[in-house]
VODOLO-182179 format. One record per residue: x, y, z of N, C-alpha, C in turn; residue number from 1; residue in three letters. Coordinates in steps of 0.05 Angstrom, whole numbers, plus 5000, padded with zeros to 4 digits. Atoms other than C-alpha are relative to their C-alpha. Layout:
BEGIN
SITE/X/Y/Z/X/Y/Z/X/Y/Z/NUM/ALA
...
# end
This chain:
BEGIN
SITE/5019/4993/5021/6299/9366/7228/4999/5030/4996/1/UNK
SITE/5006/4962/4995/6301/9443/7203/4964/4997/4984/2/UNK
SITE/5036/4996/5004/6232/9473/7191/5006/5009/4970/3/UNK
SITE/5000/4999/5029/6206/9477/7119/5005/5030/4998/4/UNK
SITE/4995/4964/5004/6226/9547/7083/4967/5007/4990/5/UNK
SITE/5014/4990/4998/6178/9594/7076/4991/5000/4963/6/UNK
SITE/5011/5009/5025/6179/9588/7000/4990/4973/4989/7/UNK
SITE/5006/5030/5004/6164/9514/7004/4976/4993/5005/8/UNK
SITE/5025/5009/4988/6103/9514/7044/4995/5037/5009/9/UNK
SITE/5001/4967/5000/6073/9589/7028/4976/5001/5027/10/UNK
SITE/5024/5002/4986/6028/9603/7088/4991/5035/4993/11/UNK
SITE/5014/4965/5007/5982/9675/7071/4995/5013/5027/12/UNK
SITE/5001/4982/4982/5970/9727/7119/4974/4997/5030/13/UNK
SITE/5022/5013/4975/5910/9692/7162/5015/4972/5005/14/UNK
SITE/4992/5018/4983/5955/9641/7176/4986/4969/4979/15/UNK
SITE/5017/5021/5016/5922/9589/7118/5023/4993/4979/16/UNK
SITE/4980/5008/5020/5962/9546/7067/4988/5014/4974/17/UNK
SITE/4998/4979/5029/5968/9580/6995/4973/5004/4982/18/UNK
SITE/5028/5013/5011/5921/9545/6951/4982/5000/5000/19/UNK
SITE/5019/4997/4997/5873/9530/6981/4987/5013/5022/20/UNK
SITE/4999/4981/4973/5870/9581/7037/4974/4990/5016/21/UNK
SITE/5008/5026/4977/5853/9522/7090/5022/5007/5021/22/UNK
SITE/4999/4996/4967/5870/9533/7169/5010/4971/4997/23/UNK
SITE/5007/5038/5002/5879/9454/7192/4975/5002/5017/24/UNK
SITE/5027/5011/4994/5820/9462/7233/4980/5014/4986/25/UNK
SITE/5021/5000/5021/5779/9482/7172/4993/4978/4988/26/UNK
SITE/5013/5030/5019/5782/9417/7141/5002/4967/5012/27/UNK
SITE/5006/5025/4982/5754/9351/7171/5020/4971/4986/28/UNK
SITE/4975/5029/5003/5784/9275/7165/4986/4981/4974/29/UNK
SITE/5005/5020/5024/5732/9253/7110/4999/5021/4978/30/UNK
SITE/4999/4981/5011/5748/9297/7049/4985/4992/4973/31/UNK
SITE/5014/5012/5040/5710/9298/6974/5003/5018/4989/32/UNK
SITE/4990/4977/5026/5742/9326/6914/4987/4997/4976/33/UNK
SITE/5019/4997/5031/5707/9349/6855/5014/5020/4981/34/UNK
SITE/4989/4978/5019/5732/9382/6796/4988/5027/4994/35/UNK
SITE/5007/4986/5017/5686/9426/6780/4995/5021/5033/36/UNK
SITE/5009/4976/4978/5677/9491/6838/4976/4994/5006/37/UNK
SITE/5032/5001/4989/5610/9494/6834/4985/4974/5004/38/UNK
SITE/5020/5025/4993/5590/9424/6845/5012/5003/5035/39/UNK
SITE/4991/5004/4971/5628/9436/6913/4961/5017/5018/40/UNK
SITE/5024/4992/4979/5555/9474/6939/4980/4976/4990/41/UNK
SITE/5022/5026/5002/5522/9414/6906/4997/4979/5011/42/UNK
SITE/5010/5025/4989/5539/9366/6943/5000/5010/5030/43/UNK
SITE/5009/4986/4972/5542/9416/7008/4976/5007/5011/44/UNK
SITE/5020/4992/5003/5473/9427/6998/4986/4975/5022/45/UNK
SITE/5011/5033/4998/5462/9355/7027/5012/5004/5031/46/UNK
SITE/4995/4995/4974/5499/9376/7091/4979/5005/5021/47/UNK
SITE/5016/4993/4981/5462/9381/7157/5003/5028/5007/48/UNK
SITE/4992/4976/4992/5506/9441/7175/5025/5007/4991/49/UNK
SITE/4973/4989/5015/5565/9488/7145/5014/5013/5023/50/UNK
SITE/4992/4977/4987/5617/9509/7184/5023/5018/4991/51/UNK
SITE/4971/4974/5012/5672/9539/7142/4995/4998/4965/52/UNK
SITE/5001/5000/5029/5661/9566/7071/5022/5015/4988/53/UNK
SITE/4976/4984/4998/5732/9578/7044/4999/4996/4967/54/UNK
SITE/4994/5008/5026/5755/9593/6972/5019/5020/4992/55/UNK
SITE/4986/4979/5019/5816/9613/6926/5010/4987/4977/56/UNK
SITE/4996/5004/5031/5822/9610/6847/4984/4985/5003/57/UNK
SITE/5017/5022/5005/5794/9541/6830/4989/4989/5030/58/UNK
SITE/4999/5014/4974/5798/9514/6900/4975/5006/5018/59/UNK
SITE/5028/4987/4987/5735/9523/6940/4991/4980/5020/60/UNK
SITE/5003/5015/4985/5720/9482/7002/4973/5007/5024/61/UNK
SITE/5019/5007/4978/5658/9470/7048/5008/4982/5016/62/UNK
SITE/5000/5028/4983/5659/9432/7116/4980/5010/5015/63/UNK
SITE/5023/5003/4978/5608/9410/7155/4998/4971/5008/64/UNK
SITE/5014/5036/4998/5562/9350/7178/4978/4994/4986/65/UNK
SITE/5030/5022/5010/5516/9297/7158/4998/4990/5032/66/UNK
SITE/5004/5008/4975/5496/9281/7225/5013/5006/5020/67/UNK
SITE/4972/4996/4982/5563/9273/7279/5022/4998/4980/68/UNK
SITE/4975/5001/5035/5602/9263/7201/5011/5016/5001/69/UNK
SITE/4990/4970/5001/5644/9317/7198/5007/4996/4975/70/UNK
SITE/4988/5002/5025/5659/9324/7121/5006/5026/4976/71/UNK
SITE/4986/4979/5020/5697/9370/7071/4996/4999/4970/72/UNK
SITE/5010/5011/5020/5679/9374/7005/5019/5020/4985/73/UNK
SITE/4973/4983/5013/5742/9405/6960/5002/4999/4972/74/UNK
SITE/4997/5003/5032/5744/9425/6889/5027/5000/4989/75/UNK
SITE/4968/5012/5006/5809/9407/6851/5001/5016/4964/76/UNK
SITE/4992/4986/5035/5795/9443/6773/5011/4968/4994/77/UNK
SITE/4999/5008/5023/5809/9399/6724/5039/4983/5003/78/UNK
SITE/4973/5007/5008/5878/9350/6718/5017/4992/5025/79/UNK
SITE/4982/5012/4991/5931/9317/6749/5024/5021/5026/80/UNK
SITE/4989/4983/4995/5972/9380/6761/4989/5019/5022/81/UNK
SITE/5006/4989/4963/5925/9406/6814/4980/4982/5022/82/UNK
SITE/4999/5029/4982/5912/9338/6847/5026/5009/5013/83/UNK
SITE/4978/4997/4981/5984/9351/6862/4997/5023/5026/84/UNK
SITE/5002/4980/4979/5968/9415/6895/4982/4999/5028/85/UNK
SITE/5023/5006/4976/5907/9395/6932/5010/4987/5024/86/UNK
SITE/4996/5027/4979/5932/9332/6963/5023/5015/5016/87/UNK
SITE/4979/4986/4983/6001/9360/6985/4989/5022/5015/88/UNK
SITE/5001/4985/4972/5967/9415/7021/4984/4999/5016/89/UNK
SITE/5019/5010/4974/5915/9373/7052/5017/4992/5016/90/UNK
SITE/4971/5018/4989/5977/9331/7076/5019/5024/5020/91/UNK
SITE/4981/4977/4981/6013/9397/7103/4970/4998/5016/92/UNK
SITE/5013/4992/4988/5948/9415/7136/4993/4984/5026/93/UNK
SITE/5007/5013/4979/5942/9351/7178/5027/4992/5011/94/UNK
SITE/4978/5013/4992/6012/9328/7183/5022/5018/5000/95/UNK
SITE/4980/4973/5004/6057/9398/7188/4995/5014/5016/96/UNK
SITE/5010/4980/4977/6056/9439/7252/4994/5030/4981/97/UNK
SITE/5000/4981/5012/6048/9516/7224/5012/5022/5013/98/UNK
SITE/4984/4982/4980/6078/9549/7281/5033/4987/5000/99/UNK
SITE/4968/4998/4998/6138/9510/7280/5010/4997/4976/100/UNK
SITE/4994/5012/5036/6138/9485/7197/5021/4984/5008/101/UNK
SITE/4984/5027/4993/6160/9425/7227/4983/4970/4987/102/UNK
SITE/5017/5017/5003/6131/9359/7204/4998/4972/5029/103/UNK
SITE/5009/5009/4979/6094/9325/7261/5015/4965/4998/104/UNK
SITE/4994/5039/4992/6116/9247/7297/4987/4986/4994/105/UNK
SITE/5023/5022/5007/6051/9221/7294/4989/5012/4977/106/UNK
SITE/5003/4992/5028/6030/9221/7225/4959/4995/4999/107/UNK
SITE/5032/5011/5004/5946/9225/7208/4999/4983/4977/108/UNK
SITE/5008/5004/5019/5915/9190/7162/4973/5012/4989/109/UNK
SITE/5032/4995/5002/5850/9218/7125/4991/4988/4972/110/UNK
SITE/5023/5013/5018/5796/9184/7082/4994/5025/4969/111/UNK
SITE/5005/4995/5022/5795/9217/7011/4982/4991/4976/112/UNK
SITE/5022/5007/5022/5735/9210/6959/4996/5018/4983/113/UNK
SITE/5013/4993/5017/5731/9230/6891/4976/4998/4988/114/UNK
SITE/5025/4994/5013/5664/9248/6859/5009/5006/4973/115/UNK
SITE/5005/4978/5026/5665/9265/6785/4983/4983/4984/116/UNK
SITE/5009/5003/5022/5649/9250/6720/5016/4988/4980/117/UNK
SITE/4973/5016/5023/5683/9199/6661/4977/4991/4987/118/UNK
SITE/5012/5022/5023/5679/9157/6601/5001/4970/5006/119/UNK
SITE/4998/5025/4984/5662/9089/6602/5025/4996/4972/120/UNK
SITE/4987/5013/5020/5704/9044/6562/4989/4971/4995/121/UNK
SITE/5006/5030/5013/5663/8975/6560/4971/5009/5003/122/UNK
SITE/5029/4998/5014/5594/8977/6528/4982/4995/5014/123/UNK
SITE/5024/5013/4983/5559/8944/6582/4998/5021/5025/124/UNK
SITE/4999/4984/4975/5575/9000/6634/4991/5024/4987/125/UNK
SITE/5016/4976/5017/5525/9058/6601/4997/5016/5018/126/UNK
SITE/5000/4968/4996/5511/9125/6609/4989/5006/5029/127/UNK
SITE/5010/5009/4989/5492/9141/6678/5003/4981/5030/128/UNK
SITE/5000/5024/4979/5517/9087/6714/5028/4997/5014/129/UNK
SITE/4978/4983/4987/5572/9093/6773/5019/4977/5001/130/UNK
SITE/4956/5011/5001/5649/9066/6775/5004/5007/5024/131/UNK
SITE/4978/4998/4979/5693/9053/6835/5026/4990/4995/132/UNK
SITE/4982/5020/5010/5753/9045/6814/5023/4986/5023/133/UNK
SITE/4977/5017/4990/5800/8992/6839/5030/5001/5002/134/UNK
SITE/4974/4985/5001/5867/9026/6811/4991/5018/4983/135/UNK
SITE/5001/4982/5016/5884/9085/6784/5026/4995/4982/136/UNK
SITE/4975/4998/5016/5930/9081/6723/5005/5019/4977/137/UNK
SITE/4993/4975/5016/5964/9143/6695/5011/4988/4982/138/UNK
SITE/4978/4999/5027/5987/9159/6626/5011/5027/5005/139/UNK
SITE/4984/4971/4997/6004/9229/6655/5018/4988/5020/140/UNK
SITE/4965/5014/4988/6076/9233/6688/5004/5015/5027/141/UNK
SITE/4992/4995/4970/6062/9266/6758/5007/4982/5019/142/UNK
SITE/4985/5012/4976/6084/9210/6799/5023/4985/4998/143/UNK
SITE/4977/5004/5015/6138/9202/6761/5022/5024/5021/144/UNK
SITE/4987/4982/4983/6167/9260/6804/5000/4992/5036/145/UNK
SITE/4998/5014/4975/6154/9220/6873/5012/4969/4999/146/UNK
SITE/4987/5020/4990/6176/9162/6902/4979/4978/5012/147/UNK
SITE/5026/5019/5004/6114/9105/6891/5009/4977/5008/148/UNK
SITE/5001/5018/5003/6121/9043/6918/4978/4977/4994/149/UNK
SITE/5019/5021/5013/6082/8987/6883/5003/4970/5007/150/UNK
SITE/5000/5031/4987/6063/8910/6907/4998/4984/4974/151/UNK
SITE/4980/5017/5021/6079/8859/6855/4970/4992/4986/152/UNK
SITE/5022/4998/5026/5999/8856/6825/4991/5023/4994/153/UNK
SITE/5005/4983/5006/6006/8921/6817/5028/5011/4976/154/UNK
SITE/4986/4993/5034/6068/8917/6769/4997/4981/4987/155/UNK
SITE/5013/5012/5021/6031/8859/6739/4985/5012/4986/156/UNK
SITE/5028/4987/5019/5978/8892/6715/5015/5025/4988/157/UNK
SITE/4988/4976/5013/6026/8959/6696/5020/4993/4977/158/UNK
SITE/4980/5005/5024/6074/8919/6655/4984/4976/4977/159/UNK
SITE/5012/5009/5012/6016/8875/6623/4982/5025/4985/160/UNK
SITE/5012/4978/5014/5984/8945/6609/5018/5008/4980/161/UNK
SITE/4983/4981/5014/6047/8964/6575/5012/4983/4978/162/UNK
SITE/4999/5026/5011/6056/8895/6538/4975/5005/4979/163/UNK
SITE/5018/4994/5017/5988/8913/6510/4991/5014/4984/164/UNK
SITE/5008/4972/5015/5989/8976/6484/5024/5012/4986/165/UNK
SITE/4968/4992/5011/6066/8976/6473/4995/5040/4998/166/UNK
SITE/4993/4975/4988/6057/9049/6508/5022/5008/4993/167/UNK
SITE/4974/4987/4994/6126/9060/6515/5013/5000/4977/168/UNK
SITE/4985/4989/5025/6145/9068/6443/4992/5022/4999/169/UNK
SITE/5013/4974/5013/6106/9128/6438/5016/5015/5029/170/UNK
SITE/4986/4983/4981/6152/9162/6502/4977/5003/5013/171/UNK
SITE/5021/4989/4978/6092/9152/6553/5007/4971/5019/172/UNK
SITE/4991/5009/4986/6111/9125/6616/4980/4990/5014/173/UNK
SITE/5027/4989/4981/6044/9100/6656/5005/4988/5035/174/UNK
SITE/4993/5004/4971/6041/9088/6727/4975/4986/5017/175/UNK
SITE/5027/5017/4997/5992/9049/6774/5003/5004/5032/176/UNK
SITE/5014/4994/4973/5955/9062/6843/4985/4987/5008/177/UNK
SITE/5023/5021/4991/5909/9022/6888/4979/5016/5012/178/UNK
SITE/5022/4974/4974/5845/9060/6926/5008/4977/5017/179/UNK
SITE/4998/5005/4969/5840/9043/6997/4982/4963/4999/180/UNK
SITE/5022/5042/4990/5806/8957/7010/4979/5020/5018/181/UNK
SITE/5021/5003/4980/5773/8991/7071/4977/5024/4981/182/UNK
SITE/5021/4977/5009/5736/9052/7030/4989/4981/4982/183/UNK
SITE/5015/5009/5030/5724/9007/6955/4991/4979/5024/184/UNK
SITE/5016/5021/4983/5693/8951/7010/4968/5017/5002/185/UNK
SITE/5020/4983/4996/5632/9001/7023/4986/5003/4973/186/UNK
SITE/5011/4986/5025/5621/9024/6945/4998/4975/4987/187/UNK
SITE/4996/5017/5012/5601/8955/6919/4968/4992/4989/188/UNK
SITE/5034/5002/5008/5514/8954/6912/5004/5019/4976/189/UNK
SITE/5005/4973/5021/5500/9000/6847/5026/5013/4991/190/UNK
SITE/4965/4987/5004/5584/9012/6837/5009/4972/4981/191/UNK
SITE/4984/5010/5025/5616/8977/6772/5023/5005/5017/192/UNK
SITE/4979/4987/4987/5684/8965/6796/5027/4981/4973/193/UNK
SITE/4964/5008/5013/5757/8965/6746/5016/5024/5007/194/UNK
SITE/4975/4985/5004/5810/8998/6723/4995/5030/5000/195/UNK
SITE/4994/4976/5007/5813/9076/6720/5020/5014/4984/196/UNK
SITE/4972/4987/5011/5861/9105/6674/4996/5031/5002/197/UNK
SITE/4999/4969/4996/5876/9177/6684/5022/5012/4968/198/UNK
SITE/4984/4984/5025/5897/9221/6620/5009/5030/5006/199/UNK
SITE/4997/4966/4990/5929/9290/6619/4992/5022/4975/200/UNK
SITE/5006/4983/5015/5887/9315/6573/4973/4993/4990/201/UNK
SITE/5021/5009/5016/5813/9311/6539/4995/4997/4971/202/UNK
SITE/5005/5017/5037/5821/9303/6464/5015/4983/5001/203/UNK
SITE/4978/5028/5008/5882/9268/6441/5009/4976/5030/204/UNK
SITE/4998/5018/4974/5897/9238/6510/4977/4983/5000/205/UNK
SITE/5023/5015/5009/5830/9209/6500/4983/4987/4982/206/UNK
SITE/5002/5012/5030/5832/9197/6430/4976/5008/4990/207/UNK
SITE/5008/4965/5014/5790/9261/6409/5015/5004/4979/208/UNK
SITE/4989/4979/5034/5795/9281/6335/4986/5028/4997/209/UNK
SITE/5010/4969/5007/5784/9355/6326/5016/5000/4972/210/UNK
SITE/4994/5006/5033/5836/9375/6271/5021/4995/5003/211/UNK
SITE/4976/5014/4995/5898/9349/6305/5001/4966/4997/212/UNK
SITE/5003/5021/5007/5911/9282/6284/5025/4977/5025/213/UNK
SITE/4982/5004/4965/5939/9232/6345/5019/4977/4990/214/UNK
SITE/4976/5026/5004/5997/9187/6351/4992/4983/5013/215/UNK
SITE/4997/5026/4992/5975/9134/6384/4958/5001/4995/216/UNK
SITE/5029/4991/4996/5896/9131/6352/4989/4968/5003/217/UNK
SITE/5013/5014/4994/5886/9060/6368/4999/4990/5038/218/UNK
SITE/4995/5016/4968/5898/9064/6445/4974/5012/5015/219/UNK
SITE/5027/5010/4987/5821/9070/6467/4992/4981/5006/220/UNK
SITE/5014/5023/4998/5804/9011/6435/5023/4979/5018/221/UNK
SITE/4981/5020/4983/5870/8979/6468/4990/4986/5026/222/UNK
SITE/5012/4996/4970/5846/9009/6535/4975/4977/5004/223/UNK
SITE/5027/5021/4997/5778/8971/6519/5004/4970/4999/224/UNK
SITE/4994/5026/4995/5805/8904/6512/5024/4991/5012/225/UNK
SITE/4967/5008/4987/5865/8903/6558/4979/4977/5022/226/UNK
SITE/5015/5023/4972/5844/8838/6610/5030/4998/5015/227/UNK
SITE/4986/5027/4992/5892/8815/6663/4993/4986/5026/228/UNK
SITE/5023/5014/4980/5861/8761/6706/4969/5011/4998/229/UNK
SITE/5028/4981/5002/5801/8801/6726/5000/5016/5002/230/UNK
SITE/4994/4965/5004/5819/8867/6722/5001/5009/4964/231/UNK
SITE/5015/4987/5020/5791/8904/6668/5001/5042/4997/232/UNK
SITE/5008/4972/4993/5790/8981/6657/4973/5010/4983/233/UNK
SITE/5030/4998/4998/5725/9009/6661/4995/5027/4993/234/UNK
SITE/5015/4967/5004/5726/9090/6651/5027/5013/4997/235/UNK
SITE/4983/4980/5001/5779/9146/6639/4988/5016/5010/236/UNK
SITE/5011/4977/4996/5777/9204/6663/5028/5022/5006/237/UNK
SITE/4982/4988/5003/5830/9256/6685/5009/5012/5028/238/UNK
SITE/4980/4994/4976/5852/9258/6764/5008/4987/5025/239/UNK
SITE/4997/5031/4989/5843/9186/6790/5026/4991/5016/240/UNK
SITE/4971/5014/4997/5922/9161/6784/5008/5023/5022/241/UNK
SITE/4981/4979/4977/5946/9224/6816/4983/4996/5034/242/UNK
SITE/5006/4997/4972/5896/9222/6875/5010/4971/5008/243/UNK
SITE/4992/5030/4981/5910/9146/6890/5038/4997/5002/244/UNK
SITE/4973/5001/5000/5985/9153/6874/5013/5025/5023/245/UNK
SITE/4991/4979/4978/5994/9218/6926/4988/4992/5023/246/UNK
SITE/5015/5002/4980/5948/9187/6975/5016/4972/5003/247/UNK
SITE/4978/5028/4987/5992/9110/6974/5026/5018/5008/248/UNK
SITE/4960/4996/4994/6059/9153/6975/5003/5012/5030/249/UNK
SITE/5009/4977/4975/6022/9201/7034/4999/4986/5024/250/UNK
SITE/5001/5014/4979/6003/9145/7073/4964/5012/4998/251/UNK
SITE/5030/4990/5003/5918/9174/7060/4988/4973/4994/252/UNK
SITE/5015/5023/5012/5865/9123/7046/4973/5017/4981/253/UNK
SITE/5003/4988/5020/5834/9144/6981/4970/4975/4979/254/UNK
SITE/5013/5018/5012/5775/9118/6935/4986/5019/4976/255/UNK
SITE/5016/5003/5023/5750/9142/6864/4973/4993/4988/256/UNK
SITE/5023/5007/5013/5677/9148/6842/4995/5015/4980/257/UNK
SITE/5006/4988/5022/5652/9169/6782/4973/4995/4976/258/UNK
SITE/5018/5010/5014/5589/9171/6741/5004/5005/4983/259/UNK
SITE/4989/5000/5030/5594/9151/6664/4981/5021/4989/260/UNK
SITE/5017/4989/5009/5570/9207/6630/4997/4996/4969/261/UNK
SITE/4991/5001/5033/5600/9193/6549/5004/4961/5005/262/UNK
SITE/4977/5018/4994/5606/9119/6538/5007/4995/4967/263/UNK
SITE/4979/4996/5024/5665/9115/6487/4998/4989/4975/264/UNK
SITE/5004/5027/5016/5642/9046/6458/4987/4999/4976/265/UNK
SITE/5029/4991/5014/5572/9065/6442/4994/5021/4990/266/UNK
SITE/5003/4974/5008/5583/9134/6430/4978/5016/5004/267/UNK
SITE/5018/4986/4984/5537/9150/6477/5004/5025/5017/268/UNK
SITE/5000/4979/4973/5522/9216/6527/4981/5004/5017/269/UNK
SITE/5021/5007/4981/5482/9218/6587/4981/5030/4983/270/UNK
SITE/5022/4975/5016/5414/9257/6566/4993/5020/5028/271/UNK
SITE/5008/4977/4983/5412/9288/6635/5026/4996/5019/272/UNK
SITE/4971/4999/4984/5486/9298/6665/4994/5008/5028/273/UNK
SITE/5002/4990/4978/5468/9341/6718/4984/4982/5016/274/UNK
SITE/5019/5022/4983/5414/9290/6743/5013/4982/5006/275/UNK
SITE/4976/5028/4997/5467/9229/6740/5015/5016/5020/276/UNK
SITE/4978/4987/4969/5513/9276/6782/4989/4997/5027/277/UNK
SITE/5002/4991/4980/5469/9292/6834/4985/4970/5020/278/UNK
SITE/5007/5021/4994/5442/9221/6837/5027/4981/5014/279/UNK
SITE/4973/5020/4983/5521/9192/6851/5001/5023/5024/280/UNK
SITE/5003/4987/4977/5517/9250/6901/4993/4992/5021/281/UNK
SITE/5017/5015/4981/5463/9234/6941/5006/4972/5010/282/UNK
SITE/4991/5028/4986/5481/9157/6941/5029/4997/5014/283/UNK
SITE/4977/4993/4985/5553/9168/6957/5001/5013/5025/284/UNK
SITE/4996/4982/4967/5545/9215/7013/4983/4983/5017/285/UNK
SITE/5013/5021/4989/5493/9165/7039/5013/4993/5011/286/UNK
SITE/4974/5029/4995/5550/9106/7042/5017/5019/5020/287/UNK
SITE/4975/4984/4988/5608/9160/7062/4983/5010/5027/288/UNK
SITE/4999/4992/4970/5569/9185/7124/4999/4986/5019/289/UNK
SITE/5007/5021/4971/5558/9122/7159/5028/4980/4999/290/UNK
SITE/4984/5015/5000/5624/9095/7145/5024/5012/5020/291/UNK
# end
């Protein structure tokens, strides 16, 4: 095995990976990514105790505890594109010596939880009210560049998605991820649970009219009535597929929450966002510290 090059896996001058200028013993085994920076001290706030407050560009990471919990709380910005970045250098951080840029025998695994914010897509799941999703399925093409293996009701449901929406005339390729059984087992009181679809973009990807006009403007309502068996998709949003698709290829156990703030149907928006956030906060970190 030769050791990774030095342009492959950049380490900075304290000895920390690039990105997100993370040590490995800066960041613990239950991690929570949030898009937005500053919700990373919002839900750190909830911590018993801080012991590393690290940050570069978007990237911004707290760890501490909730009790003996040890937990990390990691902001990710916005998209698919730095999901990729995040995860791969959590993945170097637990599973990559740094002295030798060798990759380790025994492989970790660590517990991954998204927090954000989405749309609903079925009428009955209002403003407000929280999603776990069950898969993540991209219409963006990052795991299109790995090597995904999928279990056979997971290319049911990807080629009945693609049957329904006849996607693939319009040159969009989509792809499909599972969260973790043992994490979505936990998020099931007060948690709506389908489909996730992940877009790589917030207007037209989401079927947003500003003054660009979209090529595919009936694939919301598609999204809203796709069934197969009992699988349903329940919310969009924009970094879902990539975390569950880097976290099955990683070997991570991974789970998706999200509170509806827009729902699509009704053409509704939550009247107090920040309150709905800090409310899946609080109950989430609840569940996540005793699990």
């Amino acid at each position: 095995m030769q050791p990774i090059g030095a342009s492959e896996m950049i380490i900075n001058d304290r000895g920390a990976i690039y990105h997100l200028n993370l040590r490995p013993e800066e960041i613990a085994d239950t991690i929570i990514t949030v898009g937005d920076p500053e919700r990373v001290a919002h839900v750190s706030k909830y911590f018993d105790s801080i012991e590393f407050e690290l940050s570069h560009r978007e990237f911004i990471t707290h760890t501490g505890y909730i009790g003996n919990k040890r937990i990390s709380v990691l902001s990710t910005g916005i998209g698919p594109d730095n999901i990729d970045i995040a995860l791969n250098e959590v993945d170097a951080l637990v599973n990559i010596d740094f002295e030798t840029r060798l990759i380790k025998d025994t492989k970790k695994s660590v517990n991954i939880v998204r927090m954000g914010t989405c749309g609903s897509l079925q009428g009955e799941v209002g403003v407000d009210q929280l999603v776990a999703g069950t898969h993540g399925l991209g219409i963006d093409n990052l795991m299109h560049f790995y090597k995904l293996q999928n279990n056979e009701q997971e290319k049911a449901i990807l080629n009945a998605f693609e049957q329904h929406t006849q996607i693939l005339s319009n040159n969009v390729h989509p792809y499909i991820a599972s969260a973790s059984p043992s994490l979505l087992k936990h998020f099931t009181e007060g948690y709506s649970h389908g489909i996730t679809v992940t877009c790589p973009g917030f207007y037209g990807p989401q079927g947003r009219i500003l003054r660009l006009p979209l090529s595919m403007p009936n694939l919301v309502d598609q999204m809203t009535s796709f069934r197969y068996g009992n699988h349903h998709i329940a919310n969009f949003e924009m970094e879902t597929s990539a975390i569950y698709g880097m976290c099955n290829a990683l070997g991570h156990h991974c789970l998706s929450i999200n509170v509806i703030v827009a729902n699509r149907v009704k053409k509704e928006f939550s009247k107090d966002p920040a309150k709905a956030v800090d409310q899946m906060i609080q109950k989430s970190l609840g569940i996540l510290a005793n699990i």
